[in-house]
Residue, then its C-alpha position, 0 to 999 in steps of 0.5 A: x688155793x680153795x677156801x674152807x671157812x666160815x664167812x659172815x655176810x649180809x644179803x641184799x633184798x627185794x627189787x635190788x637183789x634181783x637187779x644185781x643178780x641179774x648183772x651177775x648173771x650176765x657178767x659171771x653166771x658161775x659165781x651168780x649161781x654159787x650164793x645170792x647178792x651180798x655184802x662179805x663182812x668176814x671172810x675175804x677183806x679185813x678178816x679171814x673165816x673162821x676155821x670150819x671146826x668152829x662149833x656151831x654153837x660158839x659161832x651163834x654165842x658169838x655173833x647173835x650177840x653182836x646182830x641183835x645189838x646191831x641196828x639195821x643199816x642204810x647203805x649205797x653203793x659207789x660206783x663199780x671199780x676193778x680190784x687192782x691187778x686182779x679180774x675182779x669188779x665190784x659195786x664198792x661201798x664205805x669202809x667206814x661208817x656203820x658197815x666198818x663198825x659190824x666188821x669190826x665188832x664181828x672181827x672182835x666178837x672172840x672167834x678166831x679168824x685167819x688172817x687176810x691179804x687185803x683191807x676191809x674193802x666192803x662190796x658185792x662182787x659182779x664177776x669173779x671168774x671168767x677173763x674180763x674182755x675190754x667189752x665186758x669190762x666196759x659195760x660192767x663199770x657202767x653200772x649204777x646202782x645209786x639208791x639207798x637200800x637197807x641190810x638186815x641180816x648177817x647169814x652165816x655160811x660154811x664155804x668150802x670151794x669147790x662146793x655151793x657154801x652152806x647157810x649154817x644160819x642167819x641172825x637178824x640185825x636188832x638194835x635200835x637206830x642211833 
C-alpha cells in the first residue's frame, strides 16, 4: 500500500548524521537516498499522516506553536533491534520521556492524523527494503551509536511513495530547557 501524508520528523546533524547515513547506505542504499537520517514523530508509529489536503497553512498554525514551545532535546539511541516479523532494523530510542511528550503534543496539536498499526516506537531506520541475509542482519545489529546527541528541528515532509518526500518546512525547537 503506498503512503501518501504528511509525516513530521526530526533530522539528525553533524558528525552523526553522516555516520548513520553511511550505515544506511551500506545496509539499504535505496532508502538512504530517499531522505536524510532521522527521527518519524508522526506518521509511522503512534500516529498516522496527516492527510495531503491539510493546508499548509494549518499545518504551520498547528505545529510551529508546539516547535517554538518545544526545547531542544538530548537523546541516545539503544542498540539496534529487528522490528518483530518484519525485515526492518532500527537504532531504538525512549518512547518515553521528552521525545513521547513532542509526539504527543504533536498528535494533539488539532490536525487529523490516520490511525496507525503500531505504537510509538521512535527510532531511525538503518534498512527498510531489501531481504535481510543472516550476514547482513548480523552486522547491522552491531552497530553502536552510544553518544548523546541533540535534536533541533521538526521537518515537515509531504511523502507520497513511490516519490522522493517533499519538505514542506521545517520549525526550529525553541522553548527553554526545563
Amino acid at each position: 500500500m503506498a503512503v501518501d501524508g504528511i509525516f513530521i520528523t526530526t533530522e539528525l546533524e553533524g558528525a552523526l548524521a553522516q555516520r548513520i547515513h553511511a550505515h544506511q547506505l551500506a545496509f539499504d542504499p535505496k532508502m538512504a537516498n530517499h531522505l536524510p537520517p532521522h527521527i518519524t514523530l508522526i506518521g509511522s508509529s503512534g500516529a498516522g499522516p496527516a492527510p495531503p489536503t491539510t493546508p499548509l497553512a494549518e499545518l504551520k498554525a498547528r505545529i510551529l506553536p508546539v516547535a517554538s514551545s518545544t526545547a531542544p532535546m538530548v537523546l541516545r539511541f539503544g542498540h539496534p533491534e529487528r522490528f518483530v516479523q518484519r525485515e526492518i532494523v532500527s537504532l531504538r530510542l525512549d518512547p518515553n520521556g521528552p521525545l513521547r511528550t513532542l509526539h504527543e503534543r504533536l498528535k494533539g496539536c488539532g490536525l487529523p492524523f490516520l490511525a496507525s498499526r503500531y505504537p510509538f516506537t521512535p527510532h531511525v531506520t538503518l534498512n527498510l527494503y531489501p531481504t535481510l541475509t543472516p550476514e547482513k542482519l548480523r552486522k547491522m545489529l552491531a552497530v553502536r551509536e552510544d553518544e548523546p546527541f541533540s535534536v533541533h528541528t521538526l521537518c515537515v515532509y509531504h511523502t507520497k511513495e513511490p516519490q522522493k518526500p517533499k519538505l514542506l518546512f521545517k520549525a526550529p525547537l525553541e522553548g527553554a530547557a526545563s
